[in-house]
N, C-alpha and C positions, 0 to 999 in steps of 0.2 A: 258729471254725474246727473246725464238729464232722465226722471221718470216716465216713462209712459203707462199709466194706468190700465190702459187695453193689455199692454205686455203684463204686467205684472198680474191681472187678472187671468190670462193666459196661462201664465205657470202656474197660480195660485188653484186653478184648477184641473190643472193637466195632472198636479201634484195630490189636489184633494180626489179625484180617480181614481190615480194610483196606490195611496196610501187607503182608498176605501175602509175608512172609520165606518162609516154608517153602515158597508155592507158585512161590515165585521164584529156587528152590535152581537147577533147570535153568538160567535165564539166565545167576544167579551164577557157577556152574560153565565155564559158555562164556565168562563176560568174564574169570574168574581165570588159563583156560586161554589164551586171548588175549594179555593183559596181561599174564602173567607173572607175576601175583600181586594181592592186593589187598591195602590200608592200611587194616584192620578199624578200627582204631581212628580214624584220620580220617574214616575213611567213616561211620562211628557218630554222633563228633560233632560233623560237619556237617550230618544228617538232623537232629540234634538241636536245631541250632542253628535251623534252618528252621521246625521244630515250635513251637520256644519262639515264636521271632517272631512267628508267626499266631495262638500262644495268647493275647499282650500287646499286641498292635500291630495284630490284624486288627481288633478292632473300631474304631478310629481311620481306620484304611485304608478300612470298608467308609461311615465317618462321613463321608471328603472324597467318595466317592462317591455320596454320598447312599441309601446301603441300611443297613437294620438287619438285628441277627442272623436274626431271623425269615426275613426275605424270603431272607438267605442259604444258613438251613438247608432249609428249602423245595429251594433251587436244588440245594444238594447233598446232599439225600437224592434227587433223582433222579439226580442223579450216582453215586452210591452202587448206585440201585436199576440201573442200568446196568451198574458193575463187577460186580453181583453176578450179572445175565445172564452178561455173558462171561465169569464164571469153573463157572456151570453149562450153563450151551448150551456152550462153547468156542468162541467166535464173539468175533472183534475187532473193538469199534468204535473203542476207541481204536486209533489209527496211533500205533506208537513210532518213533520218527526210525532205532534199529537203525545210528548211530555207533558200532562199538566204539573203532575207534582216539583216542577222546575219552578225555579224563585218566578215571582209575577211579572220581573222586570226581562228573563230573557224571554219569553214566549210575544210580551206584549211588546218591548221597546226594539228590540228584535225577535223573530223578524216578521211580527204582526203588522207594526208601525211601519220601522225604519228596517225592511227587506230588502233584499237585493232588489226587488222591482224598483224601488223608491228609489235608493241610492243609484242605482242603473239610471234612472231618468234625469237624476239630478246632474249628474255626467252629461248625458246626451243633451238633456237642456244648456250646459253651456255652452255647448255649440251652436246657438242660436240666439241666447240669451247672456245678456249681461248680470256681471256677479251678483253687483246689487237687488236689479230683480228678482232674484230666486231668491237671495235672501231674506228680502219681507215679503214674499211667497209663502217660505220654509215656516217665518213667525206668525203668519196668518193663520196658515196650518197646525201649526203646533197650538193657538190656541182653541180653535174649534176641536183639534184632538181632545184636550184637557178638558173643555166642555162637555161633549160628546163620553169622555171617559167619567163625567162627575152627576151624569143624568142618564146612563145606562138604560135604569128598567120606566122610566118615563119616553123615552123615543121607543123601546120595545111596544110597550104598549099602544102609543099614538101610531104606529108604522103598523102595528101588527105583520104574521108571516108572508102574507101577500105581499102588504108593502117594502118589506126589505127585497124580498126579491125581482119587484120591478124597480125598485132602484137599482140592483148590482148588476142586473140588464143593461139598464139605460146609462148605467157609468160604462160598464163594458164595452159598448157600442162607440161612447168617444173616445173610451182608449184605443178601439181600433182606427179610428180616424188619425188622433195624433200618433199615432204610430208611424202610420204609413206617411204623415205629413215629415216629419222626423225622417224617416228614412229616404222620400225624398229631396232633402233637404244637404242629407249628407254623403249621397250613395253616388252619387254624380262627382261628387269631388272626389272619392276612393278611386273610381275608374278611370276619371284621368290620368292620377297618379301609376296608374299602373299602365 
């Protein structure tokens, strides 16, 4: 169980890109204002809960279907390489359903938080990365989430609209990096195979 620090900062942000908390401060804000409020700390660890699952149980899950890591990280570094378009063009391909009247934990804990983007990478991260790593990755993350979910309209303010948007740029731009690092990483080992 040896740590590398480099690595775990690696995931710790490949993951805080993906799960883009910060660039999802606006949303937050319209569903706390909505809602009435949100349950930071439920909402935290039920993303949580969802992350762990796919980090221990997706490979099992991708076994009855008959696919290995490989072939999944492949699938979701283009998935990746997508979110990282529409957080640099500002162009949506994903369709979000845009429920608020929905309890605050499915919109936020799914799949605001812990989305198929997120669980997607956590997959494709094991293919790279070992368990342990991602998993005080995942905890690093989840508490900046909690943060981040308990100081809402203070980073709106400090960030102002500018600022959020040149952040979800500049996140966007390394999710397309690790994307394509991701997919070469595994897309070579697919082709032999075949």
């Amino acid at each position: 169980m040896n740590f590398s620090y480099k690595e775990i900062l690696t995931v710790a942000f490949t993951l805080f890109a993906i799960i883009d908390i910060i660039g999802s401060v606006p949303i937050l804000i319209s569903i706390k204002n909505k809602a009435g409020g949100i349950r930071e700390l439920r909402v935290t660890l039920i993303a949580g809960a969802l992350m762990l699952l796919f980090l221990f149980l997706g490979g099992p899950i991708l076994n009855i279907l008959g696919l290995d890591v490989k072939s999944f990280a492949v699938a979701g570094s283009i998935v990746i390489f997508i979110l990282g378009l529409e957080m640099v063009l500002g162009i949506e391909f994903f369709k979000s359903d845009g429920d608020v009247k929905a309890s605050t934990v499915v919109p936020l804990a799914f799949p605001l938080i812990a989305g198929s983007g997120t669980l997607t990478t956590i997959m494709s991260l094991k293919a790279n990365y070992g368990v342990y790593t991602i998993l005080i990755a995942i905890v690093l993350n989840l508490i900046v989430i909690y943060g981040v979910l308990k100081s809402l309209s203070g980073i709106s303010k400090l960030l102002g609209p500018s600022g959020l948007i040149a952040i979800r740029k500049f996140f966007g731009v390394i999710l397309l990096a690790i994307s394509v690092k991701i997919f070469a990483a595994n897309a070579a080992g697919l082709l032999n195979h075949g």
